[in-house]
C-alpha positions as CSV (number, residue, x, y, z in Angstrom):
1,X,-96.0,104.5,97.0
2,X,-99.5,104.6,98.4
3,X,-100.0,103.5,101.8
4,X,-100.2,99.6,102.3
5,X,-98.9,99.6,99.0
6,X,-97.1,96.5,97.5
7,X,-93.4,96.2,95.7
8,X,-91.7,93.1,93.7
9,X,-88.4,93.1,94.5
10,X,-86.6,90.8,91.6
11,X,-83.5,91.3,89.4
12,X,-80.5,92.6,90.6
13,X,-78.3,91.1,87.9
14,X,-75.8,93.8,88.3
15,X,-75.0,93.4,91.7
16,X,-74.0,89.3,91.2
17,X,-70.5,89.7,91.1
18,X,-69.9,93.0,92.9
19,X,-70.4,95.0,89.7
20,X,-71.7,98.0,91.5
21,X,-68.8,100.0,92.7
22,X,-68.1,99.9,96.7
23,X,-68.9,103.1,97.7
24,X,-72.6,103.6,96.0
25,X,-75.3,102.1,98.0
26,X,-76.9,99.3,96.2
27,X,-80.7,98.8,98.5
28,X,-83.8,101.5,99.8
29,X,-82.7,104.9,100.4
30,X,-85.6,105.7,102.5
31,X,-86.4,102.6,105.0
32,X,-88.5,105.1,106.5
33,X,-91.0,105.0,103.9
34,X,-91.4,101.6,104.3
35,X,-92.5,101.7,107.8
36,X,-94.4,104.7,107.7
37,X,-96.2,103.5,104.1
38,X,-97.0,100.1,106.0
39,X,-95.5,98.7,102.8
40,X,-94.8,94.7,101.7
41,X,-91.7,94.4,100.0
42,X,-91.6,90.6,98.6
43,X,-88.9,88.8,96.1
44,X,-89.6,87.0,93.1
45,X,-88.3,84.8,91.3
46,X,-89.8,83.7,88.1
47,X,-89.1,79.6,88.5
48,X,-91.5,79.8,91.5
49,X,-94.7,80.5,89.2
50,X,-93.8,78.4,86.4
51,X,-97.3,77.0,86.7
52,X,-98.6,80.2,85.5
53,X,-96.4,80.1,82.0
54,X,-99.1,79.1,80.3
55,X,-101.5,82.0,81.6
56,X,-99.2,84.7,81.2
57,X,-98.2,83.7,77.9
58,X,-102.0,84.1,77.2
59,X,-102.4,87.6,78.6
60,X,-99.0,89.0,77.8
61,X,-98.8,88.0,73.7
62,X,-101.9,89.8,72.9
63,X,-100.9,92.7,74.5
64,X,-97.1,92.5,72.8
65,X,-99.0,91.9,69.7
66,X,-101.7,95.4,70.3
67,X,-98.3,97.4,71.6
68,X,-99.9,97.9,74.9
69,X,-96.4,96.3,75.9
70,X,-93.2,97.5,74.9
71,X,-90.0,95.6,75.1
72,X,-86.5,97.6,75.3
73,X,-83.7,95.5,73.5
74,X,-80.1,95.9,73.0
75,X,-79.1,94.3,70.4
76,X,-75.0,93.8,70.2
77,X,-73.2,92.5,66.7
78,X,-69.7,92.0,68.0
79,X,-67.0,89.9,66.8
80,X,-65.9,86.6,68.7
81,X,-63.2,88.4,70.6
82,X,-65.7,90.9,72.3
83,X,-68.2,88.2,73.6
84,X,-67.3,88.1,77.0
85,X,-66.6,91.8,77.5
86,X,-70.1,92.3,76.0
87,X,-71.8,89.5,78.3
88,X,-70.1,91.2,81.0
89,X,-72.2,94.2,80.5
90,X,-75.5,92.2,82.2
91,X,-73.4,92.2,85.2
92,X,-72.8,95.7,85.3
93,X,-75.7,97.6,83.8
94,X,-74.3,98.5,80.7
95,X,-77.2,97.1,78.4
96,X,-80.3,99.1,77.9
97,X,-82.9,96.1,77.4
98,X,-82.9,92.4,76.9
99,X,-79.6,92.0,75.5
100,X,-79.2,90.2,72.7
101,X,-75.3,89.5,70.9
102,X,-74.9,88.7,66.9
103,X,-71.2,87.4,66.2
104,X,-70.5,88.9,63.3
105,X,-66.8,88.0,61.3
């Protein structure tokens, strides 16, 4: 990070419901940094800019539609009787992507 530099802290799905294991540390490794960067670390959540929707929709499907942004999916086809073991996987970092679940027969 650059001094006075600027990081958007958001996500943290897989830390909901204790998915990381006890012992691993889950926040900074280096607070350090921090302080001696003169760094702003700030949340965000997406529901608090829902004004800008609109706008970002503008900017952001031109650039999916150029490739300029790339999208990682994980896409899941799993019968009925592995849905909840495969949802489960947003709660534990087990999906690579937006994941996305097809029940299949």
């Amino acid at each position: 990070m650059n001094t006075f530099g600027r990081i958007a802290f958001c996500g943290g799905i897989s830390e909901y419901n204790g998915g990381l294991e006890e012992d691993k540390s889950t926040g900074p490794k280096n607070y350090k940094m921090i302080l001696m960067r003169r760094l702003k670390v700030q949340g965000y959540i997406c529901v608090d800019h829902l004004a800008a929707y609109p706008e970002a929709l503008g900017e952001l499907i031109p650039a999916l539609t150029a490739g300029t942004i790339k999208i990682k999916e994980d896409f899941r086809e799993v019968g009925i009787e592995y849905y909840v073991e495969t949802v489960n996987e947003l709660y534990c970092g087990g999906n690579k992507g937006k994941l996305a679940i097809k029940l299949c027969d």
